[in-house]
Every structure is written in C-alpha cells, then in structure tokens.
C-alpha positions as CSV (number, residue, x, y, z in Angstrom):
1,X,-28.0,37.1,56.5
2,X,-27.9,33.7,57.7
3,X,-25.2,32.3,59.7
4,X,-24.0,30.1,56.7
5,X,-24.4,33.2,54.4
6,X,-21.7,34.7,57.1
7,X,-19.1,31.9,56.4
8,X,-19.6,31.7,52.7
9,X,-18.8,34.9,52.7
10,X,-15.4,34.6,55.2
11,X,-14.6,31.6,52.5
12,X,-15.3,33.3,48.9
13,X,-13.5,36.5,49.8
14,X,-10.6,34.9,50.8
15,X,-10.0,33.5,47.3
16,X,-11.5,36.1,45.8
17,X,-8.7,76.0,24.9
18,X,-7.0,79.1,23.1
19,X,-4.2,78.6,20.1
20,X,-5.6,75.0,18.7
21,X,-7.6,74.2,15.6
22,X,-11.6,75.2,16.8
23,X,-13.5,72.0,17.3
24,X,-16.3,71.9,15.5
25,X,-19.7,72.8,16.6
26,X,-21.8,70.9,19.1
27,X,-25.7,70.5,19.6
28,X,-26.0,71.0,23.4
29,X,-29.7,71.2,24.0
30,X,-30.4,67.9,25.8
31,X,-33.7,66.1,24.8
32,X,-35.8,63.6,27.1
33,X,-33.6,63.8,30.0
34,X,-33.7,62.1,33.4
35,X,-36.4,64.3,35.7
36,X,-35.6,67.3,36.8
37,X,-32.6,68.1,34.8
38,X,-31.7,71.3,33.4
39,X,-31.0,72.5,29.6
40,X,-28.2,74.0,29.9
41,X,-26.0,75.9,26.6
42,X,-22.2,76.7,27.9
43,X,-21.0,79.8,27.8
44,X,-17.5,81.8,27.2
45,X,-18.7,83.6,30.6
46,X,-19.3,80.4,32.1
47,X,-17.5,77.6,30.9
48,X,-18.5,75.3,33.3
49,X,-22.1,75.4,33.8
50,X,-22.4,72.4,32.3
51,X,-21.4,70.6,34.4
52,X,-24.3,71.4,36.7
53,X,-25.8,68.5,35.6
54,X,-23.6,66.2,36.5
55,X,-23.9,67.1,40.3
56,X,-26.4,67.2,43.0
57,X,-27.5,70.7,43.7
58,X,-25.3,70.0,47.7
59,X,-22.2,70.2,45.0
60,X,-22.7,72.7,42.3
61,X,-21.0,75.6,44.1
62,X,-18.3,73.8,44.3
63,X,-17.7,74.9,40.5
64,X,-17.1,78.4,41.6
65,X,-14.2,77.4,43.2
66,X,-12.5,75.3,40.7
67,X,-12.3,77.9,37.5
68,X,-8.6,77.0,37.0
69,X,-9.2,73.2,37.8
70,X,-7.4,71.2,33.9
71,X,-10.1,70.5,31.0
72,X,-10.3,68.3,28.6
73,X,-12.1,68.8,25.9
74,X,-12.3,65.0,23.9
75,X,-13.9,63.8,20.7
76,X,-13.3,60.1,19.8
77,X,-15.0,57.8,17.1
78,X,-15.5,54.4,18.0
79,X,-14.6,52.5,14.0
80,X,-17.5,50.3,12.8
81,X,-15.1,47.5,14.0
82,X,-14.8,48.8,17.5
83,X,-11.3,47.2,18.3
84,X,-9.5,51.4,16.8
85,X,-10.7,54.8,18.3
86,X,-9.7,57.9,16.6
87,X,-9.1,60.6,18.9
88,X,-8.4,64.6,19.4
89,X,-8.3,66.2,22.8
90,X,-7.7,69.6,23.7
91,X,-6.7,70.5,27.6
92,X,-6.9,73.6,29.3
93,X,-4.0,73.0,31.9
94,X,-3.4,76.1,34.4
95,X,-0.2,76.0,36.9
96,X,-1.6,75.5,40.3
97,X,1.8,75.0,41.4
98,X,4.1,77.6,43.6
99,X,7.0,77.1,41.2
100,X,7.6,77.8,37.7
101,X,7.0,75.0,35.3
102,X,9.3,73.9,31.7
103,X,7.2,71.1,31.1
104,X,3.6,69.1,31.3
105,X,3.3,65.5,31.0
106,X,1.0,63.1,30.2
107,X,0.0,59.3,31.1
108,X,-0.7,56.9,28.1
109,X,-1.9,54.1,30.4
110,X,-2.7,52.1,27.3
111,X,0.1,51.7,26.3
112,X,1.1,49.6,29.9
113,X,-0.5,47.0,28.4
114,X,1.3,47.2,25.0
115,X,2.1,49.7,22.3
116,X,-1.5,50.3,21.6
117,X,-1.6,54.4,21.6
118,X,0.4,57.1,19.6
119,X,-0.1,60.6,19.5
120,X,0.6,62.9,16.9
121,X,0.1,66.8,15.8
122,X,0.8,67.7,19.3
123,X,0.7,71.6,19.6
124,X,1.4,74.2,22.8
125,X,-0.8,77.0,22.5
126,X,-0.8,76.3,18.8
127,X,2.6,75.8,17.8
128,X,3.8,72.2,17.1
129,X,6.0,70.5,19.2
130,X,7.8,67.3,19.4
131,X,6.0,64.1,21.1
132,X,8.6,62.7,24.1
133,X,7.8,59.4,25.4
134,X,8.9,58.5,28.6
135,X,8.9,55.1,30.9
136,X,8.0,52.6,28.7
137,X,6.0,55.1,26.5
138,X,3.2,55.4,29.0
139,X,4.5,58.8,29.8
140,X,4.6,61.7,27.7
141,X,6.6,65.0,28.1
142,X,5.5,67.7,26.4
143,X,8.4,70.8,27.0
144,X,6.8,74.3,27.1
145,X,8.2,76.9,24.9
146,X,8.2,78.9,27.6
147,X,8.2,78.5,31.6
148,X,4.6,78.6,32.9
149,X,4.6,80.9,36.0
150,X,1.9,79.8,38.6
151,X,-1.4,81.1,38.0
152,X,-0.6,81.0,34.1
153,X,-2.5,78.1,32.2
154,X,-1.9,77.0,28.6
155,X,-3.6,75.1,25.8
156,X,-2.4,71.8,24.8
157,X,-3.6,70.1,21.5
158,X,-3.0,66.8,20.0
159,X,-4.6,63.7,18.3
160,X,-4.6,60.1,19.5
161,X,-5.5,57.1,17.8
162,X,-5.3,53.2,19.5
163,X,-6.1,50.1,18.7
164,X,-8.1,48.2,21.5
165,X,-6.6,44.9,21.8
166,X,-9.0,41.8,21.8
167,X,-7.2,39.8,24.5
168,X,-7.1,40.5,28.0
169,X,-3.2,42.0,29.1
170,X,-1.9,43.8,31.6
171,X,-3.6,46.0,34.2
172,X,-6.1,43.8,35.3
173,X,-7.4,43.2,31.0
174,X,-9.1,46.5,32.1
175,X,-8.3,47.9,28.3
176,X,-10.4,45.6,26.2
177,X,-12.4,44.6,23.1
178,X,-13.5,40.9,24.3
179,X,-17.2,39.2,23.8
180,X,-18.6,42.3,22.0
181,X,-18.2,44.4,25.3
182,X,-15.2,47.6,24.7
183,X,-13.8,48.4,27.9
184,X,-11.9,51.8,27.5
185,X,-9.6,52.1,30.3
186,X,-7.8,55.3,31.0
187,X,-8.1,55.3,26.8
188,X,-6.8,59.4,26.8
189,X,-3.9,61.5,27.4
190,X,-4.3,62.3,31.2
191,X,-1.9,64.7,33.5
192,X,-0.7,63.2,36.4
193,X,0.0,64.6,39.5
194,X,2.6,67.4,40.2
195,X,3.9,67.9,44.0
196,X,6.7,68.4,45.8
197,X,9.1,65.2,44.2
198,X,7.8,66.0,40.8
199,X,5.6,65.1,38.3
200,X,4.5,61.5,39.0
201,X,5.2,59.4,36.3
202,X,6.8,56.5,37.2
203,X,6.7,53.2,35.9
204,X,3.6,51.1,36.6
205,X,4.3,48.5,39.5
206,X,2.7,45.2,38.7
207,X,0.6,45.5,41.9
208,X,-1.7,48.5,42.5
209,X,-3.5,51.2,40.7
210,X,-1.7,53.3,38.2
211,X,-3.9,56.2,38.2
212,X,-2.8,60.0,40.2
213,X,-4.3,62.8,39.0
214,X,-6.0,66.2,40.0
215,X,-9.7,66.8,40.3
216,X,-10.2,68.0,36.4
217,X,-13.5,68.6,34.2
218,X,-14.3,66.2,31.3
219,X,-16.4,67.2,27.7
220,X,-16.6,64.1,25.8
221,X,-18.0,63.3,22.5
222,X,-18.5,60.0,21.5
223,X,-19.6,58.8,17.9
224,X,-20.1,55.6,17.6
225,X,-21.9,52.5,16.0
226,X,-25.8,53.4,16.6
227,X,-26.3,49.5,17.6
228,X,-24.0,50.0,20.8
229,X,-25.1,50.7,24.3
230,X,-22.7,53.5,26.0
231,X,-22.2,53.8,29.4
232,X,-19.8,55.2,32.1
233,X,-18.3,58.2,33.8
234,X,-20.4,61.8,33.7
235,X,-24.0,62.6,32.4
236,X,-25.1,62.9,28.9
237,X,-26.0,66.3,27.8
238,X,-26.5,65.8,24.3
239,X,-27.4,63.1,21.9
240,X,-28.0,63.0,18.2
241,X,-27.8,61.0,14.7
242,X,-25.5,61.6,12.3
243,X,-25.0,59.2,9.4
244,X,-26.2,56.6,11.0
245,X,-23.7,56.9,14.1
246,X,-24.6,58.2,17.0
247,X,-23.0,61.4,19.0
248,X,-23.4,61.6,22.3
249,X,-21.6,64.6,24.4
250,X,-20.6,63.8,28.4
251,X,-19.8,66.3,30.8
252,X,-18.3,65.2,34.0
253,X,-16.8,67.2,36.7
254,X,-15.2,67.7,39.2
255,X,-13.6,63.9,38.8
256,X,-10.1,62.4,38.7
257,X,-10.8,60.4,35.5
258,X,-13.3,59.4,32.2
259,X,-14.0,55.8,32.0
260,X,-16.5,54.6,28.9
261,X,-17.9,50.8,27.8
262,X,-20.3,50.2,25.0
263,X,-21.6,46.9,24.0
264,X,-25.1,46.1,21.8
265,X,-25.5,43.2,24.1
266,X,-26.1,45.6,27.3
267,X,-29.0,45.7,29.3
268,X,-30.2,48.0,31.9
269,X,-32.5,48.7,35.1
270,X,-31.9,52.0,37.0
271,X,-33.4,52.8,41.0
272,X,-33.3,56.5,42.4
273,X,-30.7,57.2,45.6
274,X,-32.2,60.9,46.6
275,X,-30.9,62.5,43.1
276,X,-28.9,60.0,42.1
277,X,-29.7,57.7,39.4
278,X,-27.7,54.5,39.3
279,X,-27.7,52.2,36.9
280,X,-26.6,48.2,36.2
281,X,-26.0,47.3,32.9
282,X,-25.6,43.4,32.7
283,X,-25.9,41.0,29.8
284,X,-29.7,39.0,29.3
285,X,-27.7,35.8,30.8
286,X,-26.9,37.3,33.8
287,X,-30.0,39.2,35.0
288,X,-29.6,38.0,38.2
289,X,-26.5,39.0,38.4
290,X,-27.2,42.4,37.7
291,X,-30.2,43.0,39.8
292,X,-28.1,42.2,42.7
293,X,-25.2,44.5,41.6
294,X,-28.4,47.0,41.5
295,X,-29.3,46.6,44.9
296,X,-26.1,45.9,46.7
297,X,-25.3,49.5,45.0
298,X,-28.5,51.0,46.3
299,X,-27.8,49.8,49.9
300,X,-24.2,51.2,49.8
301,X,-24.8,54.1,48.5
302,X,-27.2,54.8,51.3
303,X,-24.9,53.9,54.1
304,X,-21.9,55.8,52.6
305,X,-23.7,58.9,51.9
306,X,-24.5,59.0,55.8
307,X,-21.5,57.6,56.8
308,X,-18.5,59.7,54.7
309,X,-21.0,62.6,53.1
310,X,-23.4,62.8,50.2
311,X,-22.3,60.9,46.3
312,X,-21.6,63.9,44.2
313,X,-23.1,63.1,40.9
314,X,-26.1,62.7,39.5
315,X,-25.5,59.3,38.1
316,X,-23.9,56.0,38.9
317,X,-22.7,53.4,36.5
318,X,-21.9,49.8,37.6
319,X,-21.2,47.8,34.1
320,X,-19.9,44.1,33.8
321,X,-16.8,44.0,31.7
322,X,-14.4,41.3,30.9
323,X,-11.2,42.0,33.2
324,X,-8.7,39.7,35.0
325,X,-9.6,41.4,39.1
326,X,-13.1,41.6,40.5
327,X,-13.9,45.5,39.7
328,X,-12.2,48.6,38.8
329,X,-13.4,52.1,40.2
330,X,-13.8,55.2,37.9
331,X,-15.6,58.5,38.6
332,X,-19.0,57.9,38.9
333,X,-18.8,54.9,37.6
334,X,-17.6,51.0,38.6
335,X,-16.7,48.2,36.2
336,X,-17.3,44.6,37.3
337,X,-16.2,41.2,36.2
338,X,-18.2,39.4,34.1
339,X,-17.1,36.4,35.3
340,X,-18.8,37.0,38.7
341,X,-22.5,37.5,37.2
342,X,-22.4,33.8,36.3
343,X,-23.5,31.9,39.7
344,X,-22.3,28.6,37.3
345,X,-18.5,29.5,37.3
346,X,-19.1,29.0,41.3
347,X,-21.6,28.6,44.0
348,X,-20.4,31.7,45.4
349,X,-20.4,34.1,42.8
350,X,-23.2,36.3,43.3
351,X,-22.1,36.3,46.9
352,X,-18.6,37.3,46.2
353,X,-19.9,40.2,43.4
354,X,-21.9,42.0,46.3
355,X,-19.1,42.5,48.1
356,X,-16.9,43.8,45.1
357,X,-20.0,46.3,44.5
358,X,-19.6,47.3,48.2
359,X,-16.0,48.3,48.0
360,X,-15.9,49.6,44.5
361,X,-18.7,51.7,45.4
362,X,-16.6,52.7,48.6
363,X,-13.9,54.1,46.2
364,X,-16.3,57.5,45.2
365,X,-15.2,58.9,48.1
366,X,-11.7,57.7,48.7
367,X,-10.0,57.7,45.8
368,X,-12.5,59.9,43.4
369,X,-13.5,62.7,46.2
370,X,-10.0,61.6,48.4
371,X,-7.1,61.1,46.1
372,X,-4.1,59.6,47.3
373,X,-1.0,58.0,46.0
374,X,-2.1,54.5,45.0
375,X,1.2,53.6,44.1
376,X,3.0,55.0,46.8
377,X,0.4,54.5,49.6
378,X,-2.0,51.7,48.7
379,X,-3.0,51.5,51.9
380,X,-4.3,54.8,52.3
381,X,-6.5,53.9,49.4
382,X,-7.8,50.1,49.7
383,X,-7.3,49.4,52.8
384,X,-9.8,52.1,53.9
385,X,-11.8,50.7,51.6
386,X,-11.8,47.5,52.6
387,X,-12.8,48.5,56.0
388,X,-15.8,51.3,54.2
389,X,-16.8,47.7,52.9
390,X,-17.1,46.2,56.3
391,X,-19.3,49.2,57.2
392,X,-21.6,48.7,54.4
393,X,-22.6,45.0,55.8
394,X,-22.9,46.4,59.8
395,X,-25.2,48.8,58.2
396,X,-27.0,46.2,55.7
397,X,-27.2,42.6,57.8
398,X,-25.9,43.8,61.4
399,X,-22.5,43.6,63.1
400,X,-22.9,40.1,63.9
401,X,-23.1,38.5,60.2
402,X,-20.6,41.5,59.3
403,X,-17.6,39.5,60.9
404,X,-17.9,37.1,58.2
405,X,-16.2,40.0,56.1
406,X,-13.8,40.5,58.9
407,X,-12.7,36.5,59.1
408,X,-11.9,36.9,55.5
409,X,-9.0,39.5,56.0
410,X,-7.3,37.3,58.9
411,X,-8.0,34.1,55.9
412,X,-6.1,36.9,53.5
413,X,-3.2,37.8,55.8
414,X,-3.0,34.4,57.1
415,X,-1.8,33.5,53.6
416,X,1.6,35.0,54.7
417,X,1.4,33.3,58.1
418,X,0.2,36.8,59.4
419,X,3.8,38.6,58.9
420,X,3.5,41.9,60.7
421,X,4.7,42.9,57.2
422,X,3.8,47.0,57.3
423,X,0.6,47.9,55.5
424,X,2.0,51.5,54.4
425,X,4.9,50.7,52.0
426,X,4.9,51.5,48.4
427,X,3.3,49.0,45.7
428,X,6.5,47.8,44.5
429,X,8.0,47.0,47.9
430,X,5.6,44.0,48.0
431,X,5.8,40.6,46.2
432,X,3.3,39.5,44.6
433,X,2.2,37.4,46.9
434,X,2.2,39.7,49.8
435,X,0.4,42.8,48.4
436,X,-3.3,41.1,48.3
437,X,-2.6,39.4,52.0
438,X,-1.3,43.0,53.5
439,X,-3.2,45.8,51.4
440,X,-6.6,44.1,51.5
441,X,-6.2,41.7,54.6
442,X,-4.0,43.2,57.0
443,X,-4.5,46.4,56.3
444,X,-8.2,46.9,57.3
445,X,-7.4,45.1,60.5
446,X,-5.3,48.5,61.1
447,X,-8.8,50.6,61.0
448,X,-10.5,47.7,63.3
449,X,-7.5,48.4,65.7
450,X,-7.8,52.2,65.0
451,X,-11.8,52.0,66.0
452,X,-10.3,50.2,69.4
453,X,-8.2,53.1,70.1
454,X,-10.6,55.7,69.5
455,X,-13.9,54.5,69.9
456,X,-16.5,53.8,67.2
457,X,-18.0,57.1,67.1
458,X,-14.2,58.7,67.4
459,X,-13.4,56.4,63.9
460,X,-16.6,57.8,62.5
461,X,-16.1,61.5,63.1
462,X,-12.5,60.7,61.8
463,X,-13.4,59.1,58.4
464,X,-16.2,61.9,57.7
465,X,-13.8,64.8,59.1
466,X,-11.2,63.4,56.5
467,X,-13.2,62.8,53.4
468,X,-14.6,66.4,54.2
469,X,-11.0,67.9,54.6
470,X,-9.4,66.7,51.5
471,X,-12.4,66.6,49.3
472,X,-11.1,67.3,45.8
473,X,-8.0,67.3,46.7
474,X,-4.7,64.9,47.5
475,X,-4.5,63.1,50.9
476,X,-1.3,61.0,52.8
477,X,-0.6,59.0,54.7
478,X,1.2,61.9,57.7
479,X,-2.6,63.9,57.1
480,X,-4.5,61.2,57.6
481,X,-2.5,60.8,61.1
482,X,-2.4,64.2,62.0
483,X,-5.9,64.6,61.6
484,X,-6.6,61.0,63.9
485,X,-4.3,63.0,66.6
486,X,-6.6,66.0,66.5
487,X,-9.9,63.8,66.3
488,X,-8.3,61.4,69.6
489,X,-6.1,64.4,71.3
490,X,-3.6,61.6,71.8
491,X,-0.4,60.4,70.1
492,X,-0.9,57.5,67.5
493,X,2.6,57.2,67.0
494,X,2.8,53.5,68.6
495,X,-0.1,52.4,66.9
496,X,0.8,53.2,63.5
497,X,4.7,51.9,63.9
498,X,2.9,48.6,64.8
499,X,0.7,48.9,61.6
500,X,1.7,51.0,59.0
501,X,5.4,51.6,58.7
C-alpha cells in the first residue's frame, strides 16, 4: 500500500423438543458436498452430531460439552412473493441458571423496525399458553406453568409469520426485501441473555447492536422459490425439490445467532482458508467489488486465526445486502452494504468496503466466540474490533501504511473536539453524535494506549488469553481487566479511569 492508499484510507473511514406437535420428516443425507465432509443422520443418542459439519475437526469436541446448550429447531417458507415468511420453531431451552426460573422470554427484533412479526399457537411442553409482549412488542414473555429448577429444560413451541418490509427502517435497514435481495435479520424468536440483573430485554437504544444471547445450536429448514440463491449462517446438510421449491436444511452450532439472505441475482466465488470455505456473493455489476471482499476476507481470516485462535466453522459467508451502516456481523456469516461494491457512488468505495470486511470479519471472535453486552458495553465489543481491524492491515501492508487506519480514529474522535468522553458507558448514555466518534474512534485508541502499557507481545498474549477464556461464553468489561492485571502483574486501574469509565 502506497503512501496515498494510506491517506485515502485515514480520509474514507472517517466519513465512513418433547410435548409439541412432531415436525415432519427430514431427508438428511447430504449429496455433492464441499470435500471432505461427512454424511451424517442425527440421532436421539446424539442429537448433535450434526453439527459436526459445521466445525473444524480443532472444535467438534466442543459439542460434548454443550449437551444442555438451547436449540432451535426452525422451518420457514419463503412465499413466492418473498416480502411474508411463514414460520414454526421449536426450542429446547434448559435452565443453566443457579436459581429457579417462572418464565422464558424471547426477542422479536423485527418488530424494532415496525409491527412486522406475530406469534401464535405458543405451547410449554405442549400445553397452550398465552403470548405476552413486552417493550415495544420486541420482547416476548412466555410464563412457565411451573418454576424450572436449574438443570431442568423445557420445550417451547410456537408459529411465527412476518411480513418483510420493502423499505429500509430501523436497525440499520438490516430487515429487508429491497432490489430483489431478502435480508432476514434476527427474522426468529431468539432467548436473550439471563444473568445476575435479569433477563435482558430492554428496549433497543438507537445506537448499538441489539443482539445478547447464549452460545445455542440452530436446525433450519428453508423452502423457498427454486430461482433464489440462499446464503448465510451454518452449513447445509441437506437439499432437495419439492414442488418446485426448494428445501434446504442448515445446521449451525455452537453460534449466538442465524442470519439468512436469498436473492436470484447472486453470484458467487469461494477460496479455501485451511478448512474453511468462504464465500462472496455479489451482484454481476459489482464483480469487482466482490472479489475484493473475497480477498480482504481471505487475508483476515489468516491473520486473526493466528492472532486470537482458529475460525470455528467450516464456512464463511460475506453477502452484499441493502442496509443503512457499512456491514453487520452474524455467525459465520457477514452482511455488506451494497452501496459500497459500486466504486461510482465514490472514489473510495472499494477502499472503504476492505476495511468493513476486516472488522466485520474481526467480530467471529468477539462477539460470536466472545459475547458481551453490546448494549451495555459497546466498547468491549467494537472498540476491540476496531483495533483487531488495525491488526489485520500491520499484518497485510506493514505497520507503517497501517497508521492510515489509526489517523482515521483521531479524524473520528476529533469530530467531538476529542472530549475525553469515557469509551465504556452504555449505548444510550451517548448522543448520537458521540457514539460513532467514542465507540469506534476513541475507543481503539484505549487498546493502542493499552499495547503502550504492556508491550506488544503483552497485548497479544492478552487478546488470545481472553478470546480463549471466554470462548462460548459472556465476557465484561471488570474480566477483561482482571485478566490485563494477570497478563501485566500491575494495576490498570489509572489507565482505564482515564479511558473507560
């Protein structure tokens, strides 16, 4: 990367399952599949061995360890019109809580964006209850008949049906039916996150992600029009024609969520990471476009799996959707603007996109492996990110041209005259115009002044020690700290009251 390339860059990114109905029965053998994959036919005895082919043979003991993690089990159909989707889920939710539980809820993200989702023949381990929505109806509280004692689990059925709306909204547009491409944000029932204050189900803030959920395991069917192209979280594991629809089963797992888009209009090219098979899928336009989201996503996968630990899955989607930010991250998959595959919108597009593809990327490990509270403490959550995204250009172009992705967050935070406005507050404590300046400007400086304090190779035992410590599970900020303490033997107490809080 040329000098030039290094401020184009500093100047783009500035502006830049027991008591429901039985579901019916599924073909599961798997024709033509990617190399080296296994056939695999679930069993009662072991009711996650699917899922084996979702993850790289490093990560398929993990499923031994997770037998009580929640499943969904989800069939949608995708109407010849694609703007409704009819769906029924069934979730195998077990308390991994130390205290009794009354009640279970659920997110209905969609309907953040408007009243586009309604559920209805909601059951409890087959008796009916009564659907309860909560904050703005994109919470649900279903009340269990009786308390569920940790270490119980229960069954919990219902069906869902939405209408996908065909203007961008709320949420970034992330939930979408726009230029023949269906983006299907969050489009299920999902349980949130239980801890100590709760179940977390607060309103959406304008600013941040909404999503907070437990590692869970995801069976998916999909029917839908034959002439669209699917694509998105987990592997396929079956695929078949059935009145001229097709049906195609995903299993994904562990992962915090399922994300899907279809279009007929996508294309796609595919490279190999060690097992890993990612994927761009772009529209004929923009084939430029989506080579280079293709190799930017090859590179970072390569320095992140060295850096933080091996990518999980087998597969990696990156697919250009219609949305208002520059991407959105999803397990095992990334969604990117559309907008940013067009170097004629501006001369700094493609430039701009490689840099979104870095940090979404950057999000399979901390936000998908690493969960935190997004809402609570974006920081935790994009701010690393933004730094993991400096990383990926030291590792690509060289330190030197990297600073060019550094000078952007001082252009960022200099858009609130650098206020020494804390980086670890909750989404909501932050106007709108300060989030974007302290979350994703100020805030990585924090990790460039935590690398000063500890050393480069003190940062990088740090950020691998973490992601391996709270892999599948829910990080904050006080852990994150505690374990910098143990990694420097020194108190960080000073540094972080000057950053964070």
């Amino acid at each position: 990367m040329t000098l030039t390339n290094r401020l184009l860059i500093s100047l783009i990114l500035l502006f830049s399952l027991a008591g429901c109905a039985s579901l019916p029965a599924v073909q599961t053998q798997i024709a033509n599949q990617a190399e080296g994959r296994s056939q695999v036919t679930p069993t009662a005895a072991d009711p996650l061995a699917q899922y084996d082919a979702n993850l790289v043979e490093t990560y398929q003991p993990v499923l031994a360890e997770m037998k009580t993690a929640t499943r969904y089990r989800i069939e949608i159909e995708i109407a010849d019109s694609i703007s409704a989707i009819a769906g029924y889920q069934k979730v195998l939710y077990s308390n991994n809580e130390d205290v009794p539980l009354k009640e279970v809820y659920f997110r209905l993200f969609p309907n953040n964006s408007g009243s586009y989702m309604t559920v209805s023949d909601l059951k409890v381990d087959g008796e009916p209850v009564q659907v309860v929505l909560d904050h703005r109806n994109t919470a649900m509280r279903v009340e269990l008949p009786d308390e569920l004692q940790p270490g119980q689990s229960v069954s919990i059925c219902m069906d869902f049906n939405q209408t996908v709306p065909s203007e961008m909204g709320g949420n970034y547009g992330l939930y979408v039916y726009l230029d023949e491409i269906l983006s299907l944000d969050q489009f299920f029932p999902i349980i949130p996150v239980y801890n100590e204050e709760g179940w977390n189900v607060e309103d959406p803030p304008i600013n941040a992600d909404m999503l907070y959920s437990d590692e869970a395991f995801f069976d998916v069917q999909v029917s839908a029009p034959s002439q669209l192209v699917l694509a998105g979280s987990g592997v396929a594991i079956s695929s078949s024609d059935q009145d001229g629809r097709q049906v195609v089963r995903y299993a994904g797992g562990p992962q915090r969520d399922f994300f899907l888009a279809a279009s007929p209009l996508f294309l796609s090219a595919s490279r190999k990471v060690g097992d890993t098979k990612v994927t761009s899928f772009f529209l004929d336009e923009y084939r430029d476009g989506g080579m280079l989201v293709l190799e930017s996503a090859v590179h970072a996968l390569e320095s992140y799996n060295e850096r933080f630990g091996l990518y999980p899955y087998t597969e990696l989607d990156l697919i250009s959707t219609p949305m208002f930010a520059g991407g959105m991250e999803y397990s095992s998959a990334v969604s990117l603007s559309l907008y940013y595959y067009n170097p004629d919108h501006n001369i700094g597009n493609l430039t701009f996109l490689e840099s979104v593809v870095a940090h979404e990327i950057a999000h399979q490990w901390f936000f998908n492996q690493v969960m935190s509270d997004q809402i609570e403490e974006p920081w935790l959550d994009e701010s690393l990110v933004q730094y993991a995204t400096y990383l990926y250009y030291v590792d690509r172009y060289g330190e030197n041209n990297a600073e060019g992705f550094v000078d952007s967050w001082y252009q960022r935070w200099a858009s609130v005259k650098l206020e020494s406005i804390p980086i670890g507050m909750p989404a909501a404590a932050y106007s709108e115009d300060e989030y974007g300046p302290i979350v994703y400007g100020r805030g990585p400086l924090f990790f460039a002044a935590l690398k000063e304090k500890l050393g480069e190779d003190e940062l990088n035992t740090l950020l691998r020690t973490y992601t391996d410590e709270y892999r599948w599970g829910i990080a904050d900020g006080q852990k994150f700290k505690t374990l910098a303490e143990e990694t420097c033997a020194c108190d960080l107490t000073p540094l972080f009251e000057e950053w964070v809080y």
